[in-house]
Each structure stands twice: as structure tokens, then as C-alpha cells.
N, C-alpha and C positions, 0 to 999 in steps of 0.2 A: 212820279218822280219823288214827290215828298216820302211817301212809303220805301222807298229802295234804301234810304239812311238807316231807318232803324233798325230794319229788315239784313241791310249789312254789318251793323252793331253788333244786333242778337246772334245772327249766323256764321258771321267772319271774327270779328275784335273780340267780343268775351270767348268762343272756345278756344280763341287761342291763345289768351293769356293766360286760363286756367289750363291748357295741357302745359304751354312755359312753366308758370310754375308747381304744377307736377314733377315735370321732370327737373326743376331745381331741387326738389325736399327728396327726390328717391336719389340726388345725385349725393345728398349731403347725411343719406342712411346711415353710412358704416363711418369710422373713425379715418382722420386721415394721417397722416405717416403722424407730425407732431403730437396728434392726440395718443399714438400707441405709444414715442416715445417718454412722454410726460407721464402718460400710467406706466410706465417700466420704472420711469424713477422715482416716482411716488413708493411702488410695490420696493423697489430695493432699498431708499429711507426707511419707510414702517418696517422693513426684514432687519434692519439695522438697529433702529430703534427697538424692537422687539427681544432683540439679542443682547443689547446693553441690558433692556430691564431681568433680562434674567440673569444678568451678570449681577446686577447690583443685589439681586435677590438672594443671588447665591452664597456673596459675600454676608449680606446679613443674618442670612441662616448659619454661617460659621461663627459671626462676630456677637449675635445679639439672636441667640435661639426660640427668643421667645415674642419676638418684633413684631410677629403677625396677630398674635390675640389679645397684644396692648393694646392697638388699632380698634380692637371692639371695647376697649374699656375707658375711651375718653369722650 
């Protein structure tokens, strides 16, 4: 009888906590809706921000043609 506890521990309770959490970490693999939609708006900020800085670049390429090789001389 004392044998049949551990015996049920080792055979029964640890395999199937570890298959439980197996199947928690393959359920949590891929992204879930919020995550896709947070990287969407992250990607459309940086596309945004991305497009101002060549806004502002463009401007100083009109205003101040020579702004980019002062930058190497301070």
C-alpha cells in the first residue's frame, strides 16, 4: 500500500501536469487577435513616423542644402 502513492505520483500526477502544461505553451504559440492588432499599429506609427522624417528631410534639402555634411563637421 505505502508503494501504490508514489507509484501513483510518478505514473498518474507528474504526467499529467506536464502534458497540461504542454498543451498550455503550444496553445499560447502564435499571437492572439490583440497582439496582431498592436503590431498593426505599431507598423502603421513607424510608417508614419517614417514619412514625416522624410518630410522634414525633404524640406531641409530645399531650405538648408548643405544640413547633411555639417552633421559630420560638429
Amino acid at each position: 500500500m505505502e508503494a501504490l502513492v508514489p507509484m501513483g505520483i510518478l505514473f498518474v500526477i507528474l504526467p499529467w501536469i506536464l502534458f497540461h502544461y504542454i498543451t498550455k505553451w503550444k496553445e499560447m504559440k502564435g499571437f492572439t487577435p490583440e497582439d496582431e492588432a498592436t503590431l498593426t499599429d505599431l507598423r502603421k506609427s513607424a510608417e508614419r513616423l517614417e514619412d514625416r522624417l522624410r518630410t522634414v528631410e525633404r524640406i531641409l534639402d530645399s531650405e538648408v542644402p548643405d544640413w547633411r555634411s555639417r552633421h559630420h563637421d560638429l
